[in-house]
DRENDO-1510 file (C-alpha; in Angstrom, 1 decimal, always signed):
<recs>
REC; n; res; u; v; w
REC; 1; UNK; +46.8; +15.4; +152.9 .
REC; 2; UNK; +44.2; +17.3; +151.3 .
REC; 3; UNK; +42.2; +20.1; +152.5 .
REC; 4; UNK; +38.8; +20.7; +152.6 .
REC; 5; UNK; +37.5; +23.7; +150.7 .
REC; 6; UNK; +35.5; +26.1; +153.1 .
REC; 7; UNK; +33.2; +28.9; +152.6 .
REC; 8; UNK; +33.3; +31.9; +154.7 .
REC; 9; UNK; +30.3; +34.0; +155.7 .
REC; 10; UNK; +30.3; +37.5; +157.0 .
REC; 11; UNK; +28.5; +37.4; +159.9 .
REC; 12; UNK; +29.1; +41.7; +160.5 .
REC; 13; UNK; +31.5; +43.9; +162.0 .
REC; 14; UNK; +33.3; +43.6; +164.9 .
REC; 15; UNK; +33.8; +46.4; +167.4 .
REC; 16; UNK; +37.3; +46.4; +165.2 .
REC; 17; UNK; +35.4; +47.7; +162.5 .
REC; 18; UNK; +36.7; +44.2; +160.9 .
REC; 19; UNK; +34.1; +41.8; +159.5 .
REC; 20; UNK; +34.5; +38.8; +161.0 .
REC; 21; UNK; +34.6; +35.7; +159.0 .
REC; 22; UNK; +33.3; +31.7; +160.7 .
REC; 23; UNK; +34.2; +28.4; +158.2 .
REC; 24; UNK; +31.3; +26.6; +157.1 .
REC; 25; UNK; +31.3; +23.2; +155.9 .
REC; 26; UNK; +30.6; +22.7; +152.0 .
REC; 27; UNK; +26.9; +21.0; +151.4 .
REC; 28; UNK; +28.3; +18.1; +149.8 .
REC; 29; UNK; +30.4; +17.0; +152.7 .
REC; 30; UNK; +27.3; +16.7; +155.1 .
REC; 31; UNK; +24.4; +14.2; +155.9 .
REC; 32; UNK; +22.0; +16.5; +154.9 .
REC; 33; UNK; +22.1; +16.5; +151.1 .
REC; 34; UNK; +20.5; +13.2; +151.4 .
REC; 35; UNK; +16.9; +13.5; +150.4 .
REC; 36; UNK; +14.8; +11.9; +153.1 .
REC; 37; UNK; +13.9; +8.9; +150.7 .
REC; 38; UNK; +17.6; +8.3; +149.8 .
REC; 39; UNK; +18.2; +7.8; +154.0 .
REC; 40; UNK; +14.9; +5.3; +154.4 .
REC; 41; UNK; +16.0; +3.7; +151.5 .
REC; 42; UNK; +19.9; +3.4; +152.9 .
REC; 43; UNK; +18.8; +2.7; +156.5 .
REC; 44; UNK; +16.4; +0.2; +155.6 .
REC; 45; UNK; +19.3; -2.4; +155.1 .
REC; 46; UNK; +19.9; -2.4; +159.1 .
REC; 47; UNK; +18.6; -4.2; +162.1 .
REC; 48; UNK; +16.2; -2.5; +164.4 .
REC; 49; UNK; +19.0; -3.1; +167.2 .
REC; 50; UNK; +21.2; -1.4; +164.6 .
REC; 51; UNK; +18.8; +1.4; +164.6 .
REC; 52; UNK; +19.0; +1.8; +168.0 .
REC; 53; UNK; +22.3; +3.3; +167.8 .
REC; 54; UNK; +22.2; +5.0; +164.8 .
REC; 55; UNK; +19.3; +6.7; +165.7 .
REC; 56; UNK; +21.7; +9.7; +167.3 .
REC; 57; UNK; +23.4; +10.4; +164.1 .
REC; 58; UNK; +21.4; +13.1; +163.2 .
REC; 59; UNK; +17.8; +14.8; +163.6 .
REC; 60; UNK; +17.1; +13.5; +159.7 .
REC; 61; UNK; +18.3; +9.9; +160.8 .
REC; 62; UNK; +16.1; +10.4; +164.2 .
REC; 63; UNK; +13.0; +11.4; +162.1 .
REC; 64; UNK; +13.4; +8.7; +159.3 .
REC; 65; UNK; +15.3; +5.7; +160.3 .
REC; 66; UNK; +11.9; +3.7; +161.6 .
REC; 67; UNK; +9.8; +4.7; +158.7 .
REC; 68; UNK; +10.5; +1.3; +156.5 .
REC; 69; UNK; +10.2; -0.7; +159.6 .
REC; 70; UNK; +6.9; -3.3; +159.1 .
REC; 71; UNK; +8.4; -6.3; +161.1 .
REC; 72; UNK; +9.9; -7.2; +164.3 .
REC; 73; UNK; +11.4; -10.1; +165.4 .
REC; 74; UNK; +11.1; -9.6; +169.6 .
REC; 75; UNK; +14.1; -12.3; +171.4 .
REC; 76; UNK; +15.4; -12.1; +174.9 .
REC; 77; UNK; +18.5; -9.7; +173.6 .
REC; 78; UNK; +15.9; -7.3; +172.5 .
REC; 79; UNK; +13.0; -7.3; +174.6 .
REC; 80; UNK; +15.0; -4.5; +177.3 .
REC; 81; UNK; +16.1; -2.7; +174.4 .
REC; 82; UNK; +13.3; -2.2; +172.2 .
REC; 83; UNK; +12.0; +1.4; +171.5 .
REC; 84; UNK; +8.5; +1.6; +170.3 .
REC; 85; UNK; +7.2; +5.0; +169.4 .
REC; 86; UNK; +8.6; +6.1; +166.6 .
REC; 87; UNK; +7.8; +2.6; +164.5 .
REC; 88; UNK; +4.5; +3.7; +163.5 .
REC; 89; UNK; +4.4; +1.4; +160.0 .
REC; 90; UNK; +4.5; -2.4; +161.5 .
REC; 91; UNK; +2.9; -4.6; +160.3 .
REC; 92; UNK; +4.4; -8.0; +161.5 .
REC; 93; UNK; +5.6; -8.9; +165.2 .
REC; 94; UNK; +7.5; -12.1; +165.6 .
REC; 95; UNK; +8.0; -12.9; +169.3 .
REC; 96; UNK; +8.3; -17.0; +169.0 .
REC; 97; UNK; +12.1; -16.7; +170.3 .
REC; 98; UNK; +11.4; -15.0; +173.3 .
REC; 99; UNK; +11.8; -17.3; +176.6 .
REC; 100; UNK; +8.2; -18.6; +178.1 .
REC; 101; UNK; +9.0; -16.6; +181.1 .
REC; 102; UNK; +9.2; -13.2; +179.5 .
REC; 103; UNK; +6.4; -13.8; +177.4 .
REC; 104; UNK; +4.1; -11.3; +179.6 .
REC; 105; UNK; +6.6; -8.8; +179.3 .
REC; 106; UNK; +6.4; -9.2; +175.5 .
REC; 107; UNK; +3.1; -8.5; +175.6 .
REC; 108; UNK; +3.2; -5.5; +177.7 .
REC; 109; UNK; +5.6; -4.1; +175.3 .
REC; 110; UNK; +3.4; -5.0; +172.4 .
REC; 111; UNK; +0.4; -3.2; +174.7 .
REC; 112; UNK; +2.6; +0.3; +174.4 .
REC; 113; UNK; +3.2; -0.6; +170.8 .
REC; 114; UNK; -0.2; -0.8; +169.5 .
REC; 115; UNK; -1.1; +2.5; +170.9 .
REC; 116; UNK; +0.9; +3.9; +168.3 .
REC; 117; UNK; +1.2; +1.7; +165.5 .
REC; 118; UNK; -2.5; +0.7; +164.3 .
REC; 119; UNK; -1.1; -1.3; +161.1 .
REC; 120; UNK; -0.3; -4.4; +163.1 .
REC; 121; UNK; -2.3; -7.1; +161.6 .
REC; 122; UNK; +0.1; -10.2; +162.9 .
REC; 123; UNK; +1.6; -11.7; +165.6 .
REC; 124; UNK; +3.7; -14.6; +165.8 .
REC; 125; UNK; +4.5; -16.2; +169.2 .
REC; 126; UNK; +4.5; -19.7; +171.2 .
REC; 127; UNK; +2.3; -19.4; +173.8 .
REC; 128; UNK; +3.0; -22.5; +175.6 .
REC; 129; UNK; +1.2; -21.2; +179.4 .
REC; 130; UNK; -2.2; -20.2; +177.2 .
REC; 131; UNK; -4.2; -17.8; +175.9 .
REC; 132; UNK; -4.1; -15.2; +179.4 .
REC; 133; UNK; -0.4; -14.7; +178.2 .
REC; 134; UNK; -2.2; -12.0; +175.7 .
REC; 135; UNK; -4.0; -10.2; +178.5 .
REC; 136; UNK; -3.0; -8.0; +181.6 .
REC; 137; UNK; -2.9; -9.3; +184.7 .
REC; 138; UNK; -6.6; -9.2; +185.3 .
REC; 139; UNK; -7.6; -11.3; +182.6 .
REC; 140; UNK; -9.9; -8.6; +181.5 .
REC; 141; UNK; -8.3; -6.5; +178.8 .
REC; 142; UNK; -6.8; -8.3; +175.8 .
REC; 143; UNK; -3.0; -6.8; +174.3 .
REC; 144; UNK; -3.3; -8.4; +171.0 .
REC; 145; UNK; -6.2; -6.6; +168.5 .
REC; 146; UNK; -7.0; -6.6; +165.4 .
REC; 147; UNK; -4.9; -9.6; +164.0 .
REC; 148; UNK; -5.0; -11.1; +160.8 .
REC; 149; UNK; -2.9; -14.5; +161.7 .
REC; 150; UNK; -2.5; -15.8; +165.6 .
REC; 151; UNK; -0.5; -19.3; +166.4 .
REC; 152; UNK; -1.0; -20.5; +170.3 .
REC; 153; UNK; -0.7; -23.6; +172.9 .
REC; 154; UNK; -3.1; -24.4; +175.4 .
REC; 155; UNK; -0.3; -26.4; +177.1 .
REC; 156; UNK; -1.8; -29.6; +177.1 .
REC; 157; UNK; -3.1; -30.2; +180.7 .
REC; 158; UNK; -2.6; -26.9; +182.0 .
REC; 159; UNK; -5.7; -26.0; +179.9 .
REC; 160; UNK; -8.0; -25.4; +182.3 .
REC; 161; UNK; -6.1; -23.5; +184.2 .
REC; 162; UNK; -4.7; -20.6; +181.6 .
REC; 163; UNK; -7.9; -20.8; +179.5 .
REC; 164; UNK; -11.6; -19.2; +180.1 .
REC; 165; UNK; -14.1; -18.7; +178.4 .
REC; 166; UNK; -14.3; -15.0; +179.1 .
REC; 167; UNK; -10.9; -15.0; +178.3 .
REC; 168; UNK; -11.6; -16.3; +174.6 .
REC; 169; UNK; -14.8; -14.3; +174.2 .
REC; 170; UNK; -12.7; -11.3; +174.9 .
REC; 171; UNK; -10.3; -12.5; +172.2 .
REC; 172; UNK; -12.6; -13.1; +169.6 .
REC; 173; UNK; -14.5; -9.8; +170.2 .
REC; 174; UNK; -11.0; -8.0; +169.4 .
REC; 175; UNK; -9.8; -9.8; +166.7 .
REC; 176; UNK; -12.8; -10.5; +164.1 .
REC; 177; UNK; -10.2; -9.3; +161.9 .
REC; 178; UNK; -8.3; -12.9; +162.0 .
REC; 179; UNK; -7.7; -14.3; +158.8 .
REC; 180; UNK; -5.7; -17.8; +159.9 .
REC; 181; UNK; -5.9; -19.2; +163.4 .
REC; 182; UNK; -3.7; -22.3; +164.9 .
REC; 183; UNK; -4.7; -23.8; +168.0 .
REC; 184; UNK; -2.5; -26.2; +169.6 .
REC; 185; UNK; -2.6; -28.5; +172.3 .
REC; 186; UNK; -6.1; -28.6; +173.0 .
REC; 187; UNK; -6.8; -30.8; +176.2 .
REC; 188; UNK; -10.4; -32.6; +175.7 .
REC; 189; UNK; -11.2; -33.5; +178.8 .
REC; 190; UNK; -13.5; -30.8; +179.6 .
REC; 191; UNK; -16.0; -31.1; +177.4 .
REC; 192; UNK; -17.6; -27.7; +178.4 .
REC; 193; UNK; -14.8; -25.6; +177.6 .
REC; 194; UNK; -14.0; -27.4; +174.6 .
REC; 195; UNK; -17.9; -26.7; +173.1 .
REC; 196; UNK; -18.0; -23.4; +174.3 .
REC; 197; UNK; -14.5; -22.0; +172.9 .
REC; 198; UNK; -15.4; -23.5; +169.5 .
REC; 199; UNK; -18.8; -21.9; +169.5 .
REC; 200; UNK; -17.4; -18.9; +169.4 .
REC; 201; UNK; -15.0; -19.7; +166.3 .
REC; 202; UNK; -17.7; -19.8; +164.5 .
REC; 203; UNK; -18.2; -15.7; +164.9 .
REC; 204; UNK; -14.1; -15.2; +163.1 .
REC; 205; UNK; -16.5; -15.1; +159.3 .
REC; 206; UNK; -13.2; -13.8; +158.2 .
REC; 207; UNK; -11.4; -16.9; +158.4 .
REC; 208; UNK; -9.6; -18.5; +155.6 .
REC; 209; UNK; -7.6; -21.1; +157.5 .
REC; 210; UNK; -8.1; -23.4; +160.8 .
REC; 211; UNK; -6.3; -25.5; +162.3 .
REC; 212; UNK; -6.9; -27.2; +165.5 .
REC; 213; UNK; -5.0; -29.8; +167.6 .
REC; 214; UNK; -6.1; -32.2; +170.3 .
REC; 215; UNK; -3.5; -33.1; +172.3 .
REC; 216; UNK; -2.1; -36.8; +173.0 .
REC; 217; UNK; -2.5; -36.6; +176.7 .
REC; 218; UNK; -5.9; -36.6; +176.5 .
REC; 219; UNK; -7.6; -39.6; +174.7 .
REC; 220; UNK; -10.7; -40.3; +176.4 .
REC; 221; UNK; -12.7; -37.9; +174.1 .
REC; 222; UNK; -15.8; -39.2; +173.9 .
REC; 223; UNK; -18.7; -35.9; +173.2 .
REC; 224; UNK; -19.4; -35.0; +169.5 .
REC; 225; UNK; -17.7; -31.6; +168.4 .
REC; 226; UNK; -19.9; -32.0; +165.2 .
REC; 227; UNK; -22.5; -29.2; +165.7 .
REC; 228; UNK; -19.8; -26.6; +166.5 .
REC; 229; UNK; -17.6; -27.9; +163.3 .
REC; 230; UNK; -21.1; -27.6; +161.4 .
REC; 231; UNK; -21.6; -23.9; +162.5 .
REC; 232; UNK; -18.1; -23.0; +161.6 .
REC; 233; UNK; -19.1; -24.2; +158.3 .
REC; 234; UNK; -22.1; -22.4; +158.2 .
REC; 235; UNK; -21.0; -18.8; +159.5 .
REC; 236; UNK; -17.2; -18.9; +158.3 .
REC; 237; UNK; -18.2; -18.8; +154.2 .
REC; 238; UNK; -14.9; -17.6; +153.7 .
REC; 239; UNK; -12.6; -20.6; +155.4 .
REC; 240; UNK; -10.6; -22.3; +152.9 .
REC; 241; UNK; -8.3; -24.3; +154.8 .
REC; 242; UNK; -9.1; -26.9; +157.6 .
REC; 243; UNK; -7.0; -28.7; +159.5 .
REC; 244; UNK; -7.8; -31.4; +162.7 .
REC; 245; UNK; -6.2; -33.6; +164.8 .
REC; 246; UNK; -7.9; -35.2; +167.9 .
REC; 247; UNK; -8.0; -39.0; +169.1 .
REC; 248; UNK; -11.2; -40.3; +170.4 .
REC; 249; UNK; -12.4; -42.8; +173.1 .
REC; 250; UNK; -15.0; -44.4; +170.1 .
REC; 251; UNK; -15.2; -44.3; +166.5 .
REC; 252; UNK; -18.5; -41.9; +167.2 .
REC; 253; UNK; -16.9; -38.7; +167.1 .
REC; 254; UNK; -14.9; -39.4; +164.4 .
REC; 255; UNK; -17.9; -39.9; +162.0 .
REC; 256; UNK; -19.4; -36.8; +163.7 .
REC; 257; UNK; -16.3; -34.7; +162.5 .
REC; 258; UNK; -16.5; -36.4; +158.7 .
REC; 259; UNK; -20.7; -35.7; +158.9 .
REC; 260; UNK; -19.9; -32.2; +160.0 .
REC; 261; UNK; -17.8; -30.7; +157.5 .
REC; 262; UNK; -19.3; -31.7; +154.7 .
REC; 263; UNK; -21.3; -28.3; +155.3 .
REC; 264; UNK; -17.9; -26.5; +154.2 .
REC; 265; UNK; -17.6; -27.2; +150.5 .
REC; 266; UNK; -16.0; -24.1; +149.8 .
REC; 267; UNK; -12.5; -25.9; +151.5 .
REC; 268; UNK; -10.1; -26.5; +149.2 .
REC; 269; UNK; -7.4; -27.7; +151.4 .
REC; 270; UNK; -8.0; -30.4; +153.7 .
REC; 271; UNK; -6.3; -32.3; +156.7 .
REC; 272; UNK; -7.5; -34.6; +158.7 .
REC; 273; UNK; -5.8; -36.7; +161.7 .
REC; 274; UNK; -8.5; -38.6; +163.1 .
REC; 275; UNK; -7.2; -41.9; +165.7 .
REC; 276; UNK; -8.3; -44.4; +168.4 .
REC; 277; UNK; -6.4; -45.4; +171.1 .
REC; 278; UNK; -7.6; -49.0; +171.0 .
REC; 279; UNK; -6.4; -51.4; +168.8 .
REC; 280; UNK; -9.0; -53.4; +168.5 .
REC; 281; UNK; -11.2; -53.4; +164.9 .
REC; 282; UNK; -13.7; -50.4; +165.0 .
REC; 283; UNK; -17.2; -51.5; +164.6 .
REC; 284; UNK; -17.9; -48.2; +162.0 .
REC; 285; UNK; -20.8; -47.9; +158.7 .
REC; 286; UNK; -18.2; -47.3; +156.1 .
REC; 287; UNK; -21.7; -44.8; +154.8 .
REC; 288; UNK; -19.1; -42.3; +157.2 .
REC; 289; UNK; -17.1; -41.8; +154.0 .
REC; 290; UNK; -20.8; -40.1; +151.7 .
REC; 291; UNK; -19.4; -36.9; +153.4 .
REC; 292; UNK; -16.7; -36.5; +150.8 .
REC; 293; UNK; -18.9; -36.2; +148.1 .
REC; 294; UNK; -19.5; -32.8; +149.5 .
REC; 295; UNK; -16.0; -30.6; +148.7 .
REC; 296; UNK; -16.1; -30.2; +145.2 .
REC; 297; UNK; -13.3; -27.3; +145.3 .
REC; 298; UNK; -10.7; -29.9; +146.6 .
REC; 299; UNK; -7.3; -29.6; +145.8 .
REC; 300; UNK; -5.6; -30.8; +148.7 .
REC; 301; UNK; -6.5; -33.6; +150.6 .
REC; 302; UNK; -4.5; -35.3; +153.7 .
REC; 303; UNK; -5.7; -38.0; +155.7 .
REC; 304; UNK; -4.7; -39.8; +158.4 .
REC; 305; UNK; -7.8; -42.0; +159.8 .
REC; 306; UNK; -8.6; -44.8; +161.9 .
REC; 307; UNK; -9.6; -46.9; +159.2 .
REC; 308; UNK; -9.1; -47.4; +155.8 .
REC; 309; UNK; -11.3; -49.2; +153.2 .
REC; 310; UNK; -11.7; -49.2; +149.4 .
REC; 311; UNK; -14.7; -46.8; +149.8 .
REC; 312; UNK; -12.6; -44.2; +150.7 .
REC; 313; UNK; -11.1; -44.1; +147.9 .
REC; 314; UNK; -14.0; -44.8; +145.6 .
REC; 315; UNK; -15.8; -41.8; +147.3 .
REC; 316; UNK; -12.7; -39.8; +146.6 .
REC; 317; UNK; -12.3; -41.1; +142.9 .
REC; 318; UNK; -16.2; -40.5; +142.3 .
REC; 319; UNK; -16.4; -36.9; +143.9 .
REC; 320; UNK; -13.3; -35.0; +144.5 .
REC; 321; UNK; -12.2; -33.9; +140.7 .
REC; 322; UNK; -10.1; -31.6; +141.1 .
REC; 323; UNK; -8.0; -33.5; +143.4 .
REC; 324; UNK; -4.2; -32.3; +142.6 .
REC; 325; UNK; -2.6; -33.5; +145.6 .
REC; 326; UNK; -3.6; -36.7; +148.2 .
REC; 327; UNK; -1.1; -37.5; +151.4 .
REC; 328; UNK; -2.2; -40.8; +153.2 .
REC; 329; UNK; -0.4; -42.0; +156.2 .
REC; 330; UNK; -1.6; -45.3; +158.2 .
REC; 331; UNK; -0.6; -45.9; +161.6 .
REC; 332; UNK; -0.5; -49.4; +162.8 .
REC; 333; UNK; -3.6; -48.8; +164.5 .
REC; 334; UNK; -5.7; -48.3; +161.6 .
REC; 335; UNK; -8.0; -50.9; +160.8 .
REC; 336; UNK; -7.9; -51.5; +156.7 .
REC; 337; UNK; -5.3; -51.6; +154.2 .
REC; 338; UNK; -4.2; -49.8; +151.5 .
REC; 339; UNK; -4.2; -52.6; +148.1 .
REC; 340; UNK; -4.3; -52.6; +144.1 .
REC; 341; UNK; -8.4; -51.4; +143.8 .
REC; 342; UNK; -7.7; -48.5; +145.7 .
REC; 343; UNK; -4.6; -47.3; +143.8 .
REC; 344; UNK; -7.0; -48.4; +141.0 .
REC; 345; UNK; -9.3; -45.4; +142.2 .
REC; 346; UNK; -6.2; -43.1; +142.4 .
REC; 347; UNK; -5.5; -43.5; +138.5 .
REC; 348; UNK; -9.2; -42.0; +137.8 .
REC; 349; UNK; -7.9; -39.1; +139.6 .
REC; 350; UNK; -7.1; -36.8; +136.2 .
REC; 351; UNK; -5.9; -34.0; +137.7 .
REC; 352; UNK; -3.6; -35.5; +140.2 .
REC; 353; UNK; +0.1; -34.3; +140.8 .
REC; 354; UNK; +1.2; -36.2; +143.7 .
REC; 355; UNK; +0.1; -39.3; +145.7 .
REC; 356; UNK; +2.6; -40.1; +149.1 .
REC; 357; UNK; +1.4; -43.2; +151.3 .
REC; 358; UNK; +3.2; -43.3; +154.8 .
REC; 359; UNK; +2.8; -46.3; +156.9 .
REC; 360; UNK; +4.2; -47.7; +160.0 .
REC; 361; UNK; +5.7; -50.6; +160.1 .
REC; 362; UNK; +3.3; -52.5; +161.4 .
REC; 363; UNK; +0.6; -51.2; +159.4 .
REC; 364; UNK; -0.8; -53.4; +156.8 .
REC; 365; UNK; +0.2; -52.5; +153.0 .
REC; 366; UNK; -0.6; -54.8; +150.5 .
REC; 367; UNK; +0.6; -53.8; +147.2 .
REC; 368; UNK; +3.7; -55.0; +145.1 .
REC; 369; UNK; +5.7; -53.3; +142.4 .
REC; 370; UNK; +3.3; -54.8; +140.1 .
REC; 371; UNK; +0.5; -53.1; +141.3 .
REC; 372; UNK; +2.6; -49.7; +141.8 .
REC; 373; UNK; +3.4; -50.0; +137.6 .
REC; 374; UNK; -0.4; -50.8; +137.2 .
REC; 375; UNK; -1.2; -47.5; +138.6 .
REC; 376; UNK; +1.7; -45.4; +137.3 .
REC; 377; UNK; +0.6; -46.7; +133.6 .
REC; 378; UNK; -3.1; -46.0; +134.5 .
REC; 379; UNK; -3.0; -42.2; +135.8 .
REC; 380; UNK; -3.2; -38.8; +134.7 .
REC; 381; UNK; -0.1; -37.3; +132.5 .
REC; 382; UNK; -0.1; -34.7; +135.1 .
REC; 383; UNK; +1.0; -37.1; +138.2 .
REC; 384; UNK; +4.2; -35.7; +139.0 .
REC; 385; UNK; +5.3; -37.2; +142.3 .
REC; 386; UNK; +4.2; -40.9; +144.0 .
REC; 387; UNK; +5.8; -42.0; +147.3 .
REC; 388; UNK; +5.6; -44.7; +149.3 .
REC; 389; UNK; +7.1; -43.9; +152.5 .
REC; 390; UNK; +7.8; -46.7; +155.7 .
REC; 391; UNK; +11.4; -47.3; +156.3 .
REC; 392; UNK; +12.6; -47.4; +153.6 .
REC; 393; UNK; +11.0; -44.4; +151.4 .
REC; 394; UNK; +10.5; -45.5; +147.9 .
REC; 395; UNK; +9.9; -42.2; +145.6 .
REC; 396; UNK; +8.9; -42.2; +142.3 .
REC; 397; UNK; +9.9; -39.2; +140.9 .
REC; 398; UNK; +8.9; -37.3; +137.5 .
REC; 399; UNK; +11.7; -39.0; +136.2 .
REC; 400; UNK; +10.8; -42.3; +137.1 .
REC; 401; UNK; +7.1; -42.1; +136.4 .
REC; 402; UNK; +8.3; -41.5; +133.1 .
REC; 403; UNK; +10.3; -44.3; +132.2 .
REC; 404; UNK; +8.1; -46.6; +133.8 .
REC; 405; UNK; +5.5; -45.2; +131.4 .
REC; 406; UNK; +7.1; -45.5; +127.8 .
REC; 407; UNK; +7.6; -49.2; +129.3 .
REC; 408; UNK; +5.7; -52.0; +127.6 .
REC; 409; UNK; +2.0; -52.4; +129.1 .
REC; 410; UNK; +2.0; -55.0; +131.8 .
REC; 411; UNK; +0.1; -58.5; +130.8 .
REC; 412; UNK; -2.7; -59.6; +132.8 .
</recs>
């Protein structure tokens, strides 16, 4: 077995008159000729639970091994032994796998953390009791500030009880920071709350992405949300992506949305999920479909409507150039179909990559594979993906597209 080398150091004389001599442990055989750059760097590699218990190692470990900490990933395992204060570079905090029940302690821990780490900018979490699951027990002070991207759930019809105004006012006041905001499970039924919350959307200018989601439940919407969709467009210059589902009572709100955002042209991504409940025809001025003409940064288009007509897609093919990418699904409520002329308005699409149809199906689809080579032989170079997708999903792949291209042009 070898021995370890040991220096000696005279530490004076004894009342011997001997010097006395103590062992001391050669530099390169310790922790501490790691620089403290070398140990972030090395410590970086483990867990924050793993942290936890190397953190007694040494004072060097102790002062370092949270420094290259900028995320946290909160579940129920964690949340009794998380250890805040010495994480001072987070950035991140993702607390979607913590149970519903603990989700106020969550936050209260979050509360403690952002007294000494001001570089969180993001919190992910399902809030599936609403938005008071991000304030104190008063409902008066708000734990999350300062957030650059925030996902929650009203809860679909316990809306009205975890959701104020006040509460959202508050919300909004600490967070104009927020960059990208989802908002799920929206219950419509009172109209008040609904005009009011999104009123004060409009004051987030630093938005770049949307998205808000009307739940099922409710499908007796029957107010306009257009003015408070045309402020957003006014105030949040900066909003890029846009994103709305909702199902409405009447074709009236519906072409209230479409009128509305065409006062945000700067969007280049777009989806839309706009339904009826009724299956009866809508009695709608296809003139609901001029509002496209007004995003002429459009890359990204998705669509899911109640109706569906060949001026949709001439409006489309006439105004959206720099279309690179169009998703269209039809349920077997919509009222229209989807037949050669408007794959006809596709092909004039240059720029387009990818075209996928969805249907149900019950939904009617007229085209054959004659029409499908008509348009394949017809569009831009640059189409890269086309699906058709009901049962059975039919893809026609780069590959694909290409044979059917150096194919002989069909005779009419």
């Amino acid at each position: 077995m070898a021995h370890k080398k040991l220096k000696t150091e005279k530490n004076g004389t004894t009342d011997k008159g001997k010097d006395s001599e103590q062992p001391q442990m050669d530099a390169k055989d310790s922790l501490d000729r790691f620089s403290d750059d070398l140990c972030q760097h090395l410590l970086s590699y483990l867990s924050l639970e793993d942290r936890f218990r190397c953190e007694c190692v040494s004072k060097q470990w102790q002062r370092v091994i949270y420094e290259t900490i900028d995320e946290i990933i909160i579940n129920d395992n964690l949340l009794d032994k998380m250890k805040t204060k010495n994480c001072a570079n987070i950035e991140t905090i993702d607390c979607r796998y913590v149970r519903s029940k603990l989700q106020r302690q969550v936050f209260e821990a979050i509360d403690e953390l952002l007294d000494n780490c001001l570089n969180v900018r993001q919190i992910d979490c399902d809030l599936i009791y609403g938005l008071d699951s991000v304030f104190d027990e008063t409902g008066n002070q708000c734990l999350a500030k300062n957030l650059q991207k925030y996902e929650f759930g009203f809860g679909g019809r316990l809306f009205a009880d975890h959701f104020t105004d006040h509460m959202f006012t508050t919300f909004v006041a600490n967070n104009k920071s927020l960059k990208s905001l989802n908002i799920k499970c929206i219950n419509g039924e009172i109209e008040e709350t609904v005009i009011g919350f999104m009123n004060r959307l409009s004051q987030l200018q630093e938005l770049r992405e949307l998205k808000l989601e009307f739940t099922y439940e409710c499908d007796n919407i029957e107010y306009s949300i257009s003015e408070p969709l045309a402020q957003i467009g006014l105030k949040c210059a900066k909003l890029k992506r846009f994103c709305l589902t909702m199902v409405s009572q009447t074709p009236e709100p519906n072409v209230g949305v479409l009128n509305a955002i065409q006062l945000m042209p700067q969007i280049t991504r777009l989806e839309l999920n706009l339904g009826l409940p009724s299956d009866d025809p809508p009695l709608t001025d296809w003139q609901s479909f001029d509002s496209l003409k007004r995003w002429p940064k459009l890359t990204h288009l998705s669509l899911n409507l109640w109706q569906i007509n060949y001026k949709l897609f001439q409006e489309i093919a006439a105004n959206e150039p720099n279309l690179r990418s169009l998703d269209m699904e039809i349920d077997s409520w919509s009222y229209g179909q989807i037949n050669a002329f408007c794959l006809d308005r596709m092909a004039s699409l240059r720029k387009l990559q990818s075209l996928a149809i969805r249907w149900d199906s019950d939904a009617n689809l007229n085209l054959n594979e004659s029409d499908i080579k008509a348009f394949v032989l017809k569009s831009s170079p640059k189409l890269k993906s086309f699906r058709l997708i009901a049962g059975k999903c039919m893809k026609y792949t780069d590959k694909r597209i290409h044979e059917m291209r150096n194919m002989l042009p069909l005779n009419h």
